[in-house]
N, C-alpha and C positions, 0 to 999 in steps of 0.2 A: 828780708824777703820783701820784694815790691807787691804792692796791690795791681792785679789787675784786672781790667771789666771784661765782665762775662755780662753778653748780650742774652736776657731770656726775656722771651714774648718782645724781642725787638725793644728794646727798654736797655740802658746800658747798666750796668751794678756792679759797685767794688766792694763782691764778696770773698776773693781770695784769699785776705790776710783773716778776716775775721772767723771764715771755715779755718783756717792754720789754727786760730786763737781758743776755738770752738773744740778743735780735736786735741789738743795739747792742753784742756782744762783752766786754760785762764780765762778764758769767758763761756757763757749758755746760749744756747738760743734765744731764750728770753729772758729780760730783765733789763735792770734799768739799764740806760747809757752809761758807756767809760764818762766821768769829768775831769778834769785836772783838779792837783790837790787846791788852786785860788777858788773853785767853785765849791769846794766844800764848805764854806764857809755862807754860803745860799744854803744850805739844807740844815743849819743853826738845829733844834735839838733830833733831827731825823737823819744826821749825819752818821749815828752807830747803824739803824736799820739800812743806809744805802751800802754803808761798808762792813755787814754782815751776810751779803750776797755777793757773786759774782756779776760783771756786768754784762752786758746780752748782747746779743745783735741786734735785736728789737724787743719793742716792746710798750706799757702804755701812752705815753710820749709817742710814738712812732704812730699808733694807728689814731689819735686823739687830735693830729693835725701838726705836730710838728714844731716846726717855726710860726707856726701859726698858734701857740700855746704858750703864754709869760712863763717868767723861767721861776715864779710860786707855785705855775698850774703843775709844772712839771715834775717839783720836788715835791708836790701833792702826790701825785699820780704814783711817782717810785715809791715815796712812802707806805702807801694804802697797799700799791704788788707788792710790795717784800712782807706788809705786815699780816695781809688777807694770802696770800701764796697759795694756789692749789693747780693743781694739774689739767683741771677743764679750763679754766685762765689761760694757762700759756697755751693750749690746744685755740682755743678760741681769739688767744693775740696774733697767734703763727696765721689761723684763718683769715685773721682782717690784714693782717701783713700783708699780703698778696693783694687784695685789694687794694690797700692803701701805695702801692707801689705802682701797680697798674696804672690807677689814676693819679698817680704825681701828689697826691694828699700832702699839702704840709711845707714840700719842697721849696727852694728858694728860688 
């Protein structure tokens, strides 16, 4: 199945495949990014906490700036959500998500 952009608030977004991914249980709404398995090897001993969660649409990394965050700051960030996890978190990531899209935060 192709991704394709769905225009909200005039903003183009490929969220098609990851709602598919999202309803079909291979990913959540929040939590860290998909990596390829060469990147696992960047997450050295937090590699069991990134692959004891599913991986998200969004999430710390996403509202935190993105490309704009070393890729330590980021295996930080997943680390701390999978190991701190609570439900006002992902409410308040989804919240900034929307912000952070709004304003291009991050983006390349």
């Amino acid at each position: 199945m192709t991704a394709k952009r769905l225009p909200i608030f005039g903003i183009e977004t490929g969220l098609h495949a990851p709602l598919i991914n999202v309803i079909r249980g291979d990913m959540s709404l929040v939590g860290p990014r998909p990596v390829v398995s060469e990147e696992l090897e960047h997450y050295g001993e937090h590699a069991k906490l990134y692959l004891a969660t599913r991986p998200g649409m969004t999430g710390s990394w996403q509202i935190n700036g993105r490309s704009d965050v070393s890729y330590e700051s980021r295996v930080a960030l997943d680390a701390d959500y999978v190991r701190d996890w609570c439900l006002s978190t992902d409410l308040l990531i989804l919240i900034r998500t929307v912000g952070a899209v709004i304003r291009q935060r991050g983006s390349m």
